[in-house]
BABANU-657504 format. One record per atom (N, C-alpha, C): x, y, z; atom name. Coordinates in steps of 0.02 Angstrom, whole numbers, plus 50000, padded with zeros to 5 digits. Layout:
- east,north,up,kolti
- X,Y,Z,CA
...
//
This chain:
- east,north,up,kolti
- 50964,49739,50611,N
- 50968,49769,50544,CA
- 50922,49732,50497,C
- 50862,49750,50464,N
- 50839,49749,50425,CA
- 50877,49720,50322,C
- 50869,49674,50326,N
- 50913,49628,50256,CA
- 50857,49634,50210,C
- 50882,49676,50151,N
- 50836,49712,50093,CA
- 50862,49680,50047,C
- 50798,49607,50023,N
- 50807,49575,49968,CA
- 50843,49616,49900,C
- 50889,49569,49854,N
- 50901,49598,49793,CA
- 50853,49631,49738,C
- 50807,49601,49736,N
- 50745,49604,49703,CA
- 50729,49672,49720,C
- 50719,49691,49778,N
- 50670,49758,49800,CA
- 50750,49818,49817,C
- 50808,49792,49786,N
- 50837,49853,49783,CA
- 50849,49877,49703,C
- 50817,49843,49650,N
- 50815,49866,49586,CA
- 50760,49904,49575,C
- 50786,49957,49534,N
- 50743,49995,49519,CA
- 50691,50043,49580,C
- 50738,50064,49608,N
- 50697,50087,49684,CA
- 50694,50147,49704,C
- 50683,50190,49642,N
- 50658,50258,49651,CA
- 50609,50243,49633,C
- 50552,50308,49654,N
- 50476,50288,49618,CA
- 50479,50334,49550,C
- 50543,50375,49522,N
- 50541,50365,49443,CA
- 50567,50317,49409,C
- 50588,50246,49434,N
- 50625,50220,49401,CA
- 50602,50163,49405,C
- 50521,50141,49456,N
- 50503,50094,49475,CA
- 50449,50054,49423,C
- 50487,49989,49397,N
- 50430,49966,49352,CA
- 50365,49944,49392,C
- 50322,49966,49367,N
- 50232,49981,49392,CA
- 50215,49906,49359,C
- 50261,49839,49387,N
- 50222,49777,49373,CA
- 50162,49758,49410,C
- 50144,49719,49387,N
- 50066,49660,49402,CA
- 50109,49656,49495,C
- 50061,49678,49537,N
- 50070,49655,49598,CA
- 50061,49555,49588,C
- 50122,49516,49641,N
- 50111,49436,49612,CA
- 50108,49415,49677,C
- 50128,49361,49683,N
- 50136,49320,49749,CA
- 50162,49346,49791,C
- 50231,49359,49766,N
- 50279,49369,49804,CA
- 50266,49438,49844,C
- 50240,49480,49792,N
- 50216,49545,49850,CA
- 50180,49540,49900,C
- 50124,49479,49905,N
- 50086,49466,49956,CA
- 50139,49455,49998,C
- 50169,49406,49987,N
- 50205,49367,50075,CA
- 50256,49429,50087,C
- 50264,49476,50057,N
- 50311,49534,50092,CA
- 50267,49578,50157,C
- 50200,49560,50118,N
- 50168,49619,50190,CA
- 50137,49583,50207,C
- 50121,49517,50253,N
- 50087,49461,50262,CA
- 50133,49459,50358,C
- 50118,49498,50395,N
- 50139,49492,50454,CA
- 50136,49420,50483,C
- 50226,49444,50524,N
- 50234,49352,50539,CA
- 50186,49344,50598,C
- 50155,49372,50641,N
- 50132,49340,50701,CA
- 50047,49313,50656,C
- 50043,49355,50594,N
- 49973,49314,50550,CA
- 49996,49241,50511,C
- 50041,49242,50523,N
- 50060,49164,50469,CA
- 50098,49132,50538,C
- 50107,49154,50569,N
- 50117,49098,50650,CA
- 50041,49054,50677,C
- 50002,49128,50664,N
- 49932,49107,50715,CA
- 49900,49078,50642,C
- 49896,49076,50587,N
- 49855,49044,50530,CA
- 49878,48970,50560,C
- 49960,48954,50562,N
- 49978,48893,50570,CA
- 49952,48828,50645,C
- 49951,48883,50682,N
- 49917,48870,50749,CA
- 49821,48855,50744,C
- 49811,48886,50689,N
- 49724,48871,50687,CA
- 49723,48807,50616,C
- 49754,48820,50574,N
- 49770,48745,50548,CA
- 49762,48665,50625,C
- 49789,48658,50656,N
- 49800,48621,50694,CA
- 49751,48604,50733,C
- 49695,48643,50735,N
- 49618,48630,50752,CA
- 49579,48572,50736,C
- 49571,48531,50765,N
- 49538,48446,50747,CA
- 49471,48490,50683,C
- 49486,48446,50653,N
- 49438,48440,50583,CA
- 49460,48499,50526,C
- 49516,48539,50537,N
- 49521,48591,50519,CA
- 49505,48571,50438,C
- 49543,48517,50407,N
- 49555,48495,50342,CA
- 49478,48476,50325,C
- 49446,48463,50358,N
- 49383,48423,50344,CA
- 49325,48482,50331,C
- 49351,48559,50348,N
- 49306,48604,50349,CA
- 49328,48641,50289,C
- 49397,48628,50262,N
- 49410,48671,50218,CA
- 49389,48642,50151,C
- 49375,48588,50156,N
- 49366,48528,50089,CA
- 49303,48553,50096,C
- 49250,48569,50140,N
- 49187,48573,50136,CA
- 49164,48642,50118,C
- 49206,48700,50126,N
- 49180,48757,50134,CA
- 49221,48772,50052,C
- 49265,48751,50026,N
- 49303,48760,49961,CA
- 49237,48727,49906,C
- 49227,48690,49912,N
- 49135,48665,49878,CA
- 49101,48715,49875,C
- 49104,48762,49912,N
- 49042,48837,49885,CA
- 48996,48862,49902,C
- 48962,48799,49968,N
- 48911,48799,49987,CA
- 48898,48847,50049,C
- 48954,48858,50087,N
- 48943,48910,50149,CA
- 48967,48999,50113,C
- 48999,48978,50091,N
- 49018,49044,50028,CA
- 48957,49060,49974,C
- 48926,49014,49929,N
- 48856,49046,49942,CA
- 48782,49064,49982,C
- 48786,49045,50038,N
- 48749,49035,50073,CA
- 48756,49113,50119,C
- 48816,49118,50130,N
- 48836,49207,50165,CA
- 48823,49252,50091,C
- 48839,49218,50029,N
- 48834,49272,49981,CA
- 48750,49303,49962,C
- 48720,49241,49970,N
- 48647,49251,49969,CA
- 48631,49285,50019,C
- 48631,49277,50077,N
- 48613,49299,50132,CA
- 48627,49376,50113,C
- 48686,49405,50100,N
- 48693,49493,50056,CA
- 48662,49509,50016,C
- 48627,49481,49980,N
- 48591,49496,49939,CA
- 48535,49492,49947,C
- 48502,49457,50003,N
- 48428,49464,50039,CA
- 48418,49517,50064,C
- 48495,49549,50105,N
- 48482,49593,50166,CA
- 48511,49659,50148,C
- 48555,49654,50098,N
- 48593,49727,50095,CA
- 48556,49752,50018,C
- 48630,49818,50009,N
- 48602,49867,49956,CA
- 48657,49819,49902,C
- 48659,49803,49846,N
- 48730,49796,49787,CA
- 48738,49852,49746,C
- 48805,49895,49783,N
- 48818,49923,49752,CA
- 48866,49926,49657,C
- 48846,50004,49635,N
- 48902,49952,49565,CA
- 48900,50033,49524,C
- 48903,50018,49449,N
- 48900,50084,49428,CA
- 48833,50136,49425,C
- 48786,50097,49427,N
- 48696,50120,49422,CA
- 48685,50135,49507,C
- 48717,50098,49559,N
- 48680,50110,49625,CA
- 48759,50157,49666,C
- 48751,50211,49683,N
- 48766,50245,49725,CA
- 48865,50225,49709,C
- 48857,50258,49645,N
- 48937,50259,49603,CA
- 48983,50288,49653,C
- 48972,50329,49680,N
- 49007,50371,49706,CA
- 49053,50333,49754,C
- 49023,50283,49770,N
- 49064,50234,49835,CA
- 49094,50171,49815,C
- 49069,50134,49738,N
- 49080,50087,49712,CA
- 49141,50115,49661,C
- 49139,50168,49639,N
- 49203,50193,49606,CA
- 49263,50196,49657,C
- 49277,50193,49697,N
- 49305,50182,49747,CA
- 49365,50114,49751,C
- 49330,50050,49722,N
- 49346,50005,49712,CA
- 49409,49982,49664,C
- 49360,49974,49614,N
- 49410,49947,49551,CA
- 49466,49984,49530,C
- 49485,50054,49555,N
- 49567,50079,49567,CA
- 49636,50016,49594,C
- 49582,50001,49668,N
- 49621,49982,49726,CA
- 49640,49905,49688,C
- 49584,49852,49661,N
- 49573,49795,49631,CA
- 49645,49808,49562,C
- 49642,49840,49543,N
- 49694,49861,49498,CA
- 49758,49851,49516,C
- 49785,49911,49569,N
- 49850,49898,49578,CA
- 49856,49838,49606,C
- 49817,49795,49654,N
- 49835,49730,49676,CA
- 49817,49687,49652,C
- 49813,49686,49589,N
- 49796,49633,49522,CA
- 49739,49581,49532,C
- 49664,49621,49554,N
- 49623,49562,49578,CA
- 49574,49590,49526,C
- 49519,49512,49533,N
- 49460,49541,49517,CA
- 49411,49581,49561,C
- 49383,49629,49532,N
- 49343,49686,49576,CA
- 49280,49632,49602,C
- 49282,49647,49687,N
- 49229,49604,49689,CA
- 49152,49629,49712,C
- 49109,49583,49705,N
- 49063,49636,49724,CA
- 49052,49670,49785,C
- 49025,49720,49793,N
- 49014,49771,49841,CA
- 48950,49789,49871,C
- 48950,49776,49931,N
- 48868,49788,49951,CA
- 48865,49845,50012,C
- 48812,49887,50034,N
- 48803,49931,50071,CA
- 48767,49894,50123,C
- 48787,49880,50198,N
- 48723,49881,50259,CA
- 48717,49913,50295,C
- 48633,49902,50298,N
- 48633,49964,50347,CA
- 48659,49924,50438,C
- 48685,49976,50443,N
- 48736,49982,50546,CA
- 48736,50048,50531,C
- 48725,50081,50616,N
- 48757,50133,50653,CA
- 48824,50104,50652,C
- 48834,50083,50672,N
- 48939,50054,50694,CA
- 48959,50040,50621,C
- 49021,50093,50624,N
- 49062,50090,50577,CA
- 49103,50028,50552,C
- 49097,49982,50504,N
- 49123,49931,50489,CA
- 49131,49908,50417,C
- 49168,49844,50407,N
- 49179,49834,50345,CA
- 49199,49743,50353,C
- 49182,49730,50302,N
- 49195,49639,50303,CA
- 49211,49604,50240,C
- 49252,49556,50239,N
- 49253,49518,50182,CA
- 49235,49443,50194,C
- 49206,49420,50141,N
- 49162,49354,50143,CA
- 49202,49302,50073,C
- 49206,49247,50072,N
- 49207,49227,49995,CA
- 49272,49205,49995,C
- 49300,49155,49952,N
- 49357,49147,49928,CA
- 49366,49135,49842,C
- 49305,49078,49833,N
- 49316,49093,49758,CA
- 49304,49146,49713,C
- 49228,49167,49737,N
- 49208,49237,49717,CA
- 49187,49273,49802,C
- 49262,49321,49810,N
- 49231,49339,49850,CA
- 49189,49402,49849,C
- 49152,49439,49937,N
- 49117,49497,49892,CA
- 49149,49546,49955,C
- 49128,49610,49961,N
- 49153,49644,50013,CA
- 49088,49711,50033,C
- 49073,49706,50110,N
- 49025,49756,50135,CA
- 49053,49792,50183,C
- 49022,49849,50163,N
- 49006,49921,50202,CA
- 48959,49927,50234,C
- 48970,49958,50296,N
- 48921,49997,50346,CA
- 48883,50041,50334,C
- 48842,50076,50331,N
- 48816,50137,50325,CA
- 48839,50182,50379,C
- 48846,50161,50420,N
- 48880,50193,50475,CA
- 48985,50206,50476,C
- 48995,50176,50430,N
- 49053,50194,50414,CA
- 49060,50238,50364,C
- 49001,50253,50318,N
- 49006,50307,50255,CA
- 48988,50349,50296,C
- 48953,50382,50371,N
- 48947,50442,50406,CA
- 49013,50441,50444,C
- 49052,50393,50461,N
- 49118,50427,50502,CA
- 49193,50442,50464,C
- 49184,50431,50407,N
- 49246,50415,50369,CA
- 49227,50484,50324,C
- 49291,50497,50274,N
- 49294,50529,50212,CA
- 49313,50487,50161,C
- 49278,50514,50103,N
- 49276,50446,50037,CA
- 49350,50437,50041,C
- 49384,50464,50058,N
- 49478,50465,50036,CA
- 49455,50404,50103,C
- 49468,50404,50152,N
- 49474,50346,50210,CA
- 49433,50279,50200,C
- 49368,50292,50178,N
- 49337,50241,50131,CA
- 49359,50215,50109,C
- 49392,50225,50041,N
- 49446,50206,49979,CA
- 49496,50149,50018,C
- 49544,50188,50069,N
- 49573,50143,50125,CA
- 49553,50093,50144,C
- 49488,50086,50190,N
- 49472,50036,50206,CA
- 49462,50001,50158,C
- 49456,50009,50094,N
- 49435,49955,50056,CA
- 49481,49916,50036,C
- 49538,49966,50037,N
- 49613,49908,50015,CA
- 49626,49872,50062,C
- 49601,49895,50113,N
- 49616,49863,50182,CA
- 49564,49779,50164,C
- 49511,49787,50145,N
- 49481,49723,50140,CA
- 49490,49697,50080,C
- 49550,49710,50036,N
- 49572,49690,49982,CA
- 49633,49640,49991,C
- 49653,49701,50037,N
- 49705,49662,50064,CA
- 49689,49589,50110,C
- 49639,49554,50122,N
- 49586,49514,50142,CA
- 49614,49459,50101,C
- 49578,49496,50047,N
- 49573,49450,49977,CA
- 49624,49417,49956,C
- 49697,49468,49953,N
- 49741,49442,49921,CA
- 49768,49395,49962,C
- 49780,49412,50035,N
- 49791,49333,50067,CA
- 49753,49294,50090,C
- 49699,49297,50047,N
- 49660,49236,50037,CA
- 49624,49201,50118,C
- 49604,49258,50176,N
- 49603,49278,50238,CA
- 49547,49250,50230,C
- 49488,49271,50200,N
- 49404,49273,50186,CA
- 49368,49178,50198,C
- 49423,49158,50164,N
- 49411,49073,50175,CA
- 49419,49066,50236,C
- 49479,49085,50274,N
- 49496,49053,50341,CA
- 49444,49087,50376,C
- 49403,49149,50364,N
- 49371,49162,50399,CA
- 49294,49137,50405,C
- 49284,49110,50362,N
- 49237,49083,50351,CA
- 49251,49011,50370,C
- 49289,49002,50375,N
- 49290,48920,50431,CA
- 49290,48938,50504,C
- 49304,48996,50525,N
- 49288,49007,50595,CA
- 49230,49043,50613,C
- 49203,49053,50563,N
- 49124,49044,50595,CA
- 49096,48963,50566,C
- 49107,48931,50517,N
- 49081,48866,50545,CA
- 49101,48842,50595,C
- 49156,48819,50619,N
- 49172,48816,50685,CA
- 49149,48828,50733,C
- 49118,48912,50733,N
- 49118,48937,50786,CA
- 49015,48912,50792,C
- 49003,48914,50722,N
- 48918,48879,50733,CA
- 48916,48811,50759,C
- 48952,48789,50722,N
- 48976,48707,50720,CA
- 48979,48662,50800,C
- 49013,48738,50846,N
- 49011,48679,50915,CA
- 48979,48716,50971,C
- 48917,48728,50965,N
- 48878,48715,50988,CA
- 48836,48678,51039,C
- 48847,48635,51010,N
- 48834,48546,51043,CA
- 48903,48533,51086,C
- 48961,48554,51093,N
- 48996,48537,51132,CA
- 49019,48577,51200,C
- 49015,48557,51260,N
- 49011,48576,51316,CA
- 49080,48667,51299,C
- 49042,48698,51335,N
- 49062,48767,51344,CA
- 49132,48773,51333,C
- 49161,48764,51398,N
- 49234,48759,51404,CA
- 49281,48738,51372,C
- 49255,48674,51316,N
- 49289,48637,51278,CA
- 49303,48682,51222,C
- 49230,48700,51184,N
- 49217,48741,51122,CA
- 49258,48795,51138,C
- 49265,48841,51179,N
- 49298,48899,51188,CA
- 49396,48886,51161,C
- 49391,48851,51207,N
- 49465,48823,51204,CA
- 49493,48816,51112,C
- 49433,48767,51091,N
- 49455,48779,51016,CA
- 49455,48831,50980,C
- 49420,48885,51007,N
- 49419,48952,50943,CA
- 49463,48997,50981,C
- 49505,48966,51041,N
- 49550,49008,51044,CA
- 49600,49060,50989,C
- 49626,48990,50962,N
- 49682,48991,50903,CA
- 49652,49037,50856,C
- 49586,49021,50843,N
- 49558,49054,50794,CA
- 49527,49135,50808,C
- 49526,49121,50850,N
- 49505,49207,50865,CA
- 49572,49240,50870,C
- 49624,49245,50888,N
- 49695,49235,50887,CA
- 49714,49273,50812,C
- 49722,49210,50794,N
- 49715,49220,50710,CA
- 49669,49284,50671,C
- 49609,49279,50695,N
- 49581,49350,50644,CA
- 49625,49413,50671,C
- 49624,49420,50749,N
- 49661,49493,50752,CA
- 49724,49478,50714,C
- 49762,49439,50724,N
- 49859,49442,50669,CA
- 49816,49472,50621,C
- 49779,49417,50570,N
- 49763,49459,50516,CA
- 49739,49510,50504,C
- 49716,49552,50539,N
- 49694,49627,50525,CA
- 49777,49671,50515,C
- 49816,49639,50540,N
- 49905,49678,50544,CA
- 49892,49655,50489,C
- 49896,49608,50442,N
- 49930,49593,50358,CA
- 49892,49650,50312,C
- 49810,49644,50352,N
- 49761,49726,50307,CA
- 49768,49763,50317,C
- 49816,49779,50365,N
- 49814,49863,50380,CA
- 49888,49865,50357,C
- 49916,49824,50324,N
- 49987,49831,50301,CA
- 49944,49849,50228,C
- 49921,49831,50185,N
- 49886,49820,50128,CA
- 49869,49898,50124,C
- 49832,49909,50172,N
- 49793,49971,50160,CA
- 49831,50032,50174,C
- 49905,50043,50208,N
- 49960,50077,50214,CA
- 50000,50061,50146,C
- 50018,50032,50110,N
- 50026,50023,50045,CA
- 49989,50059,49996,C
- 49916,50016,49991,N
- 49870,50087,49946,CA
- 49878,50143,49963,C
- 49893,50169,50053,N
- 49885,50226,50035,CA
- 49952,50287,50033,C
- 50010,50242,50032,N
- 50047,50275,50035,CA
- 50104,50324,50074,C
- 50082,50323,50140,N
- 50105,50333,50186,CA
- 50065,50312,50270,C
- 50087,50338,50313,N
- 50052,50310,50375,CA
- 50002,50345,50391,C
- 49996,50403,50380,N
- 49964,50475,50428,CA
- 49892,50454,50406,C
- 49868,50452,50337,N
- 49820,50429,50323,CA
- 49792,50359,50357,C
- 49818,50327,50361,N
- 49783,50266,50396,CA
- 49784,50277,50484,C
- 49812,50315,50507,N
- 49817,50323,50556,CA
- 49764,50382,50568,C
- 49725,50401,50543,N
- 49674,50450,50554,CA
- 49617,50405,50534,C
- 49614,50350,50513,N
- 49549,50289,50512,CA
- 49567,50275,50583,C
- 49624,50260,50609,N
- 49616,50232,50662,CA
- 49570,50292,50730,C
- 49616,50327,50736,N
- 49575,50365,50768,CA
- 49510,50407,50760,C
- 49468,50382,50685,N
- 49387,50397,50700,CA
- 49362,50336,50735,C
- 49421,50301,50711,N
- 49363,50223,50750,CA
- 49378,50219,50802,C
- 49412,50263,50845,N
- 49434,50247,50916,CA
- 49403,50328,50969,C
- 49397,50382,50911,N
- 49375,50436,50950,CA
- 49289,50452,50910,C
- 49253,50436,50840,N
- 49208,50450,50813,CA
- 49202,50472,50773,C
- 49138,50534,50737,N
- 49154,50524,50671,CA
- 49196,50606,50652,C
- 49204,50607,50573,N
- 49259,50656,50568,CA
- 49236,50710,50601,C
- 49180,50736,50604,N
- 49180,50811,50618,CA
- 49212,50830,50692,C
- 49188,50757,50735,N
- 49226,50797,50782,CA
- 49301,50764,50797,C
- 49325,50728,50747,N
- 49401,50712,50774,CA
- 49443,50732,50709,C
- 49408,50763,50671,N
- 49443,50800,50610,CA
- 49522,50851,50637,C
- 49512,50866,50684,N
- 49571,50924,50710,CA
- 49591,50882,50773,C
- 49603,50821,50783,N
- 49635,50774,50841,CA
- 49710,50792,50814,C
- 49757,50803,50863,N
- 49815,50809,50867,CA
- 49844,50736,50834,C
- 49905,50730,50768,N
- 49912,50680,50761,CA
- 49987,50649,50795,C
- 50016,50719,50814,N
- 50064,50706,50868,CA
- 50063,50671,50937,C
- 50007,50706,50969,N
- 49955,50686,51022,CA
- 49949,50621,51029,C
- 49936,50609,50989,N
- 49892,50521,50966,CA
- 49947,50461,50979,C
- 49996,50487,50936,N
- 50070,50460,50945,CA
- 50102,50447,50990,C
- 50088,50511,51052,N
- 50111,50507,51111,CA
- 50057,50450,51160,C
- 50012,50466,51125,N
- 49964,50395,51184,CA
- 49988,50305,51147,C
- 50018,50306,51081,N
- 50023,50258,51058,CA
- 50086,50233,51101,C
- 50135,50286,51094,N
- 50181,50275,51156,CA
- 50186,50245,51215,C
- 50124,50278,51225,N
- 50110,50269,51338,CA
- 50084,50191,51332,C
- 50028,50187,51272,N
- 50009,50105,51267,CA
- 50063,50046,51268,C
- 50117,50062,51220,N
- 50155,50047,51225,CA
- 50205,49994,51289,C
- 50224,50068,51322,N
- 50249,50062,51368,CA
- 50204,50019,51432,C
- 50141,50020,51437,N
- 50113,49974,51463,CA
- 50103,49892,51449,C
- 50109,49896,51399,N
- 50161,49817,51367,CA
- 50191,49774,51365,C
- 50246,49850,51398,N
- 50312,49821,51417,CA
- 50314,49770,51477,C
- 50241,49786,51516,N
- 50249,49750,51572,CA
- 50224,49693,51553,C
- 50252,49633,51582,N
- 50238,49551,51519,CA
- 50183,49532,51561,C
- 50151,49556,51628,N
- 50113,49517,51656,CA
- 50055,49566,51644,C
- 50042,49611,51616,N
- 49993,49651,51608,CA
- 49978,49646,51539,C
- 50031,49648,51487,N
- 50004,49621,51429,CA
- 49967,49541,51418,C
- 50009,49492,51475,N
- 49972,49435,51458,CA
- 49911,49428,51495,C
- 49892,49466,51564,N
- 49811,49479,51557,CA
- 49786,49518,51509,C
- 49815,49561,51480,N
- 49751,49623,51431,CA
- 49752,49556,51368,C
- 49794,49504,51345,N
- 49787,49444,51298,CA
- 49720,49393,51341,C
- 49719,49388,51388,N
- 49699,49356,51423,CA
- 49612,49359,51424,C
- 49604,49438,51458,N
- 49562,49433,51471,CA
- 49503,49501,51436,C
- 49547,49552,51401,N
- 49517,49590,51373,CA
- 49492,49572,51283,C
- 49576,49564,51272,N
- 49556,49522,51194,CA
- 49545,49460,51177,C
- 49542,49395,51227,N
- 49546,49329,51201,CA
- 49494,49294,51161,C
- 49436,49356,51158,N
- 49360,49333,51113,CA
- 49345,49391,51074,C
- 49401,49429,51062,N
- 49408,49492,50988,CA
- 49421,49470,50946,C
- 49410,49506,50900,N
- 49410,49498,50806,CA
- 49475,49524,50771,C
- 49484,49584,50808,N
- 49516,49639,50788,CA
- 49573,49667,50863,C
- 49633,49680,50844,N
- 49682,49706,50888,CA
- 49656,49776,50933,C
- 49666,49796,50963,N
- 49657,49882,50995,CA
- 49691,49926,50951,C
- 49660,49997,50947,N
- 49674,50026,50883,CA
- 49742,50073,50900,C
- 49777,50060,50955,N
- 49831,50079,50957,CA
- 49882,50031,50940,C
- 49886,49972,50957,N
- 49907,49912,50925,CA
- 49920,49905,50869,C
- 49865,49917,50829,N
- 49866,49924,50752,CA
- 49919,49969,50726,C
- 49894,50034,50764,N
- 49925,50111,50748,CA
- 49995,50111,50766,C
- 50011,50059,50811,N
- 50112,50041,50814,CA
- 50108,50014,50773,C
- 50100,49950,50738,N
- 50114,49907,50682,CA
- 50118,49957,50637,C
- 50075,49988,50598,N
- 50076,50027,50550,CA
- 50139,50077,50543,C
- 50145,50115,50605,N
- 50217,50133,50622,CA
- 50290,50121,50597,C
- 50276,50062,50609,N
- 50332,50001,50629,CA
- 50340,49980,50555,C
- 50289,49972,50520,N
- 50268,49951,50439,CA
- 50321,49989,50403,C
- 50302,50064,50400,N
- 50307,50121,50359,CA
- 50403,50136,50372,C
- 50407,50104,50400,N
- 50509,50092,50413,CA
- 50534,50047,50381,C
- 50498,50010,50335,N
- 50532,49931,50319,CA
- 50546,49941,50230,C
- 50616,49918,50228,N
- 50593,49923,50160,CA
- 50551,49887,50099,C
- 50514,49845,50141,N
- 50438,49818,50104,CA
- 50403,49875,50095,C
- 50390,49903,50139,N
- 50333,49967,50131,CA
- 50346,50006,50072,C
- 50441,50031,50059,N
- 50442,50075,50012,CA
- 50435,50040,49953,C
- 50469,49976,49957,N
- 50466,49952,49875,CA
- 50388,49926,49860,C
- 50343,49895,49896,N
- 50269,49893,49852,CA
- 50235,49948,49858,C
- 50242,49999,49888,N
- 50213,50064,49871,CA
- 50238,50105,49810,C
- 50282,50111,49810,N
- 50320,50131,49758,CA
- 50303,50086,49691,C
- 50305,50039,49714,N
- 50287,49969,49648,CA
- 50239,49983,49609,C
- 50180,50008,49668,N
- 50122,50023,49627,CA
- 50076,50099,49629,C
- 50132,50132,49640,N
- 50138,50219,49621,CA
- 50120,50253,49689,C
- 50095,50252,49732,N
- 50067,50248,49810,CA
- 50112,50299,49851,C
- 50181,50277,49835,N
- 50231,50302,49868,CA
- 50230,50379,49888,C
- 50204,50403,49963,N
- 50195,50471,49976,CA
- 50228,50489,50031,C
- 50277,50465,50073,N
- 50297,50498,50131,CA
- 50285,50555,50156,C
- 50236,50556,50240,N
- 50226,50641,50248,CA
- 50231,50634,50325,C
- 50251,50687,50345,N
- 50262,50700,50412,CA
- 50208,50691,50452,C
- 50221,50643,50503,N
- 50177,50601,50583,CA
- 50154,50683,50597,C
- 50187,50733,50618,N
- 50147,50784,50640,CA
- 50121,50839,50608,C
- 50132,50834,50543,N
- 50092,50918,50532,CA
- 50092,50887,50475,C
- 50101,50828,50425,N
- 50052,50805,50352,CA
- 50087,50834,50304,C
- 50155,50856,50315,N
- 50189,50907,50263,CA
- 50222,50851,50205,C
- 50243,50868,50164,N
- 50275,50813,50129,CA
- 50333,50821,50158,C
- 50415,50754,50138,N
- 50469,50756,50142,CA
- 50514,50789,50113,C
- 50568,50817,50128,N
- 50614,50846,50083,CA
- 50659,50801,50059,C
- 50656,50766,49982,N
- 50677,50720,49971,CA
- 50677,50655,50017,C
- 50747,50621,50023,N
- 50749,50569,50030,CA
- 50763,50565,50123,C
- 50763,50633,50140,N
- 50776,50639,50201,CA
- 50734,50617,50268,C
- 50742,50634,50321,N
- 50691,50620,50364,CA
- 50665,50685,50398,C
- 50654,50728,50363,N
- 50635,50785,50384,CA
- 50599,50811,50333,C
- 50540,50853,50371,N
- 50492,50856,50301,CA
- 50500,50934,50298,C
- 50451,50964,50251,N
- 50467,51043,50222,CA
- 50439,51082,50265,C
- 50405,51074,50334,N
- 50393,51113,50395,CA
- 50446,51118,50439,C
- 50500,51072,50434,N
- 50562,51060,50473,CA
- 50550,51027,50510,C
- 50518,50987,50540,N
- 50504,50930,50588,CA
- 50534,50866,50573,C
- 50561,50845,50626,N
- 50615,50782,50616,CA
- 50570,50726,50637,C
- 50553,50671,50576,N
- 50518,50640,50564,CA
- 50542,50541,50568,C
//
């Protein structure tokens, strides 16, 4: 059973919901525990403290920031509005400063956050051809959601790290960015909690997942989202087996960035049931519940939406 703080049972209709300053405390509600297990586990990395004192100074944080600005487009209100308006909505409800925004050019659909004091955030060009500005918008809370747990620093110590050892025999170096490679996939679960928040329900984020797993919209625009569900299932269930999940940990993901996009697409699932999900969505107006298979809205407070599908 799920224990629903006092706090998030006041005021918990979304007409009755005060639309405060997203604060701390909203972060660590959608801050997945296996991302603050594995943060704690890459803490424990010899020199870890000695990289954060160095990289909190400014100097590898401007040095990637420059580097964007040699190589990409900066977007803003004068360069290509249409995608930079996009932004400072999302920066809003999660009480940040809007940061800057740059366009690169990639075929491969992607998105990144850099920076901790000022951080900045880039786009693919190849993600503005597979996405719709509405899924765009998403990903961006998704790398907002970056920001607010303050992800962008730690990530930027694992690429010094990961430049850093070099000089040390193969096997050894690997061993250390275990933890840390570890660590970035958890944290993509805390952004894709972020970006299921902005957007209000699951269905939407769950149709990013599957352009990035089937291509771009035109041809996965009409993908079954029932369908999808049912393979999230079968993945699932292959899982279950502990010696097949701890090779696919082993040997498929142990040098990934990012979880498998069915992985994700259970978490998100799994998200959209909790009552964290309803109360900071709701918190910050978001709140849309719609039916996994046909996108209908809910009938009220029920679990059945206005197509009749039991949801």
């Amino acid at each position: 059973m799920i224990h629903t703080p006092d706090f998030m049972r006041e005021n918990a209709s979304a007409d009755s919901m005060d639309k405060r300053s997203w604060n701390e405390r909203d972060c660590e509600m959608f801050i997945h525990p296996e991302d603050a297990a594995a943060l704690r586990a890459m803490k424990a990395v010899p020199g870890f403290d000695g990289l954060v004192r160095q990289i909190m100074g400014g100097t590898v944080e401007k040095m990637l920031y420059g580097e964007c600005l040699g190589t990409n487009i900066k977007l803003g209100p004068g360069q290509l509005p249409e995608y930079y308006e996009l932004l400072p909505p999302i920066c809003e409800k999660f009480n940040i400063p809007v940061p800057p925004l740059f366009l690169e050019m990639s075929p491969l659909p992607s998105a990144y956050t850099y920076g901790d004091k000022v951080p900045f955030v880039v786009l693919s060009s190849g993600l503005l051809e597979y996405m719709t500005k509405e899924e765009i918008q998403i990903i961006l809370a998704h790398e907002c959601g970056h920001i607010v747990c303050h992800h962008s620093l730690y990530t930027m110590i694992s690429l010094v790290i990961g430049y850093g050892l070099s000089w040390i025999p193969t096997a050894v170096s690997e061993l250390i960015k275990l933890p840390i490679y570890r660590w970035r996939r958890m944290s993509e679960y805390s952004a894709d909690r972020a970006a299921t928040v902005f957007a209000g329900n699951a269905q939407k984020v769950l149709n990013i997942m599957i352009r990035l797993s089937g291509g771009k919209y035109g041809f996965t625009k009409n993908i079954s989202a029932s369908a999808y569900q049912e393979q999230i299932q079968e993945y699932e269930s292959i899982l279950k087996d502990t010696t097949v999940e701890s090779s696919m940990q082993t040997y498929l993901l142990l040098w990934a960035t990012h979880p498998f996009a069915s992985m994700r697409s259970h978490e998100i699932l799994s998200w959209v049931k909790t009552p964290a999900f309803s109360y900071l969505s709701r918190k910050i107006g978001t709140y849309d519940p719609r039916c996994l298979q046909c996108g209908a809205g809910m009938r009220g407070s029920t679990s059945i939406c206005t197509n009749g599908h039991l949801c």
